[in-house]
Structure formats: C-alpha cells, structure tokens
C-alpha positions, 0 to 999 in steps of 0.5 A: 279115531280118538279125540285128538289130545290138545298140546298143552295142558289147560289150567282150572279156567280151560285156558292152555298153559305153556306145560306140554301135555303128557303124550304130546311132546314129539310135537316139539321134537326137532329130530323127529319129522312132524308134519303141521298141518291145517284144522278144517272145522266140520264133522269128522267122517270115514271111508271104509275099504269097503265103501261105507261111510260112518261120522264120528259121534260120542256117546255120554252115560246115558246115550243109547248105543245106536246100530252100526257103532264102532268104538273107538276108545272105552268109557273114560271115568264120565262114561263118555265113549267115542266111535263111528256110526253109519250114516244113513242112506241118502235117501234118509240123509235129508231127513237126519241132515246129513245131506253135506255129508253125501255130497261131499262123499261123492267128490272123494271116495278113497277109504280114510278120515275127513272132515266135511266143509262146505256151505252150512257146515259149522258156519263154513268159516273156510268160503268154501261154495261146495261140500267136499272131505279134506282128508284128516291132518293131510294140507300142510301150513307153510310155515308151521315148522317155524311157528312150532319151534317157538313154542308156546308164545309163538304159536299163541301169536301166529294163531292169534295174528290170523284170527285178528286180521281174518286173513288167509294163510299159505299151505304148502303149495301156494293154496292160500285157506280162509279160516285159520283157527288152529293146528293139527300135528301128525307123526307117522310112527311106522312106514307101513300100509297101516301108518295112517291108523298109528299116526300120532296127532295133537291140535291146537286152537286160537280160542285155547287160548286166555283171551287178553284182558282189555283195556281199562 
C-alpha cells in the first residue's frame, strides 16, 4: 500500500491550494462513482490471505531494510521507500508496542488494509474504549458527495466546521464517530476479485489547510 496522495496541491508553506493534484482529479468527477469515506488515525496494518499480519513503515536513505519487508513503491529521489513489515509475534509484542496491534487483530481477521484505533493509539481522537481495525477507505461519511461537489472551499469549511465545535459526524447508516479530521476517497477501477488492490485513493486533512490569520 503507497502513501495515499493529498487532493490538492500544497504551495511552498505546505498549505493545500485550490489546483487538484495531477493523478487525483476522479475525485471530482461526477460520472464516476466515488466513495468518501472517514479518516481513522492509527497505524495502517495488513491482513494477508494467509493469516499474517504486517504494519506499514517507510524507510529513509539510511535505514536498514528489516526481515520480512515487503515494498511497496522504489526509492523515490530522498531514497525514502515504504512497505510492509511483519509484526512481531505477541509474545515480543509488548516489548516492541505493538501490543494494540494484536488486540485489535483478534477482533477482525479477514485479510485486507486497516487502521488500528483504540485507547493509546495516535491519542485516540475516535473515544474509542477497545482496539479494533477499521478496514482502509471502508465507513462511508454521510454527505461527503455534497461537501465534494463544492470543491475546495467546501470541503475546506466542512473539515473546518467539525474541527472547531469537536462534534461527531454521521456515517452512512446512522453511526455517529468522534474525531473527524480528514477525507479519504476511493474508486474502484475494475469489479474483480483484486479490486481493492487497483482501487485509487486520495485523502484530504483539516490541518492541510492554511490556518486563518487572527484577529488584530
């Protein structure tokens, strides 16, 4: 699984702009069927067919490339290069943290790409009180069809909305998540049994964002 690429081009502060990325203009495409879909925040993990369970990790230049590792993409020009790597065994998992990760492994073993969320994990901004996977791209926002239809400044007041009054927001179903800070969208670009491997993803977070200047 690659770095999910952001909607938007960034300008030389880091700040998105209202230029759609080269590669992510489908989001926007209404004759196409584009799924929005909630951002969990944890680490991302994987199910293989087989049982096993790998989290996802970048390697920089100078890294050495551990046992187990599965690239994902080539060096890019840094010499950065991201990947899978086996999680150790639980009996080593408390010693190398990865204790939320066997816990939430034991609520859903179907093979695919998760993010862990729980208590601990990237300062559980979900209130969730046990670890489990959300399966990557998979709990559909409510109206995310009608924020992206409005382009930049729309998505930039709904993200911004939820993140100034730290209320919750409606998947589709009626489930109602703490935590709202960005967008994943997802295309599927065939119907066959690989479909969730050629799906095309693109993200979007409130903090991409310029913060507004203040006040005086």
């Amino acid at each position: 699984m690659r770095k999910i690429p952001t909607v938007f081009e960034r300008n030389e502060a880091g700040d998105v702009t209202p230029t759609v990325a080269d590669g992510c203009r489908w989001v926007f495409r209404e004759d196409l069927d584009v799924l929005g879909t909630f951002m969990w925040f944890g680490p991302w993990v994987m199910i293989t067919r087989a049982g096993r369970l790998y989290h996802a990790v970048t390697l920089g230049p100078d890294d050495t490339r551990p046992a187990e590792f599965w690239e994902t993409s080539k060096p890019n020009d840094d010499g950065e290069q991201t990947g899978w790597v086996l999680v150790p065994n639980e009996a080593a998992s408390f010693v190398e943290n990865f204790d939320p990760h066997w816990q939430a492994f034991g609520s859903n073993g179907r093979p695919g790409v998760y993010t862990v969320v729980g208590p601990g994990v990237a300062g559980n901004p979900h209130k969730l009180q046990t670890h489990s996977l959300r399966r990557l791209a998979d709990t559909r926002l409510a109206y995310a069809d009608m924020a992206t239809k409005g382009g930049f400044d729309r998505l930039r007041m709904w993200l911004g909305s939820y993140q100034e009054h730290s209320a919750p927001i409606e998947a589709v179903g009626g489930e109602l998540l703490d935590g709202f800070g960005g967008i994943v969208w997802k295309m599927y670009t065939n119907d066959g049994p690989d479909r969730e491997h050629r799906a095309l993803f693109a993200q979007l977070k409130a903090t991409d964002f310029a913060k507004a200047p203040e006040d005086g």
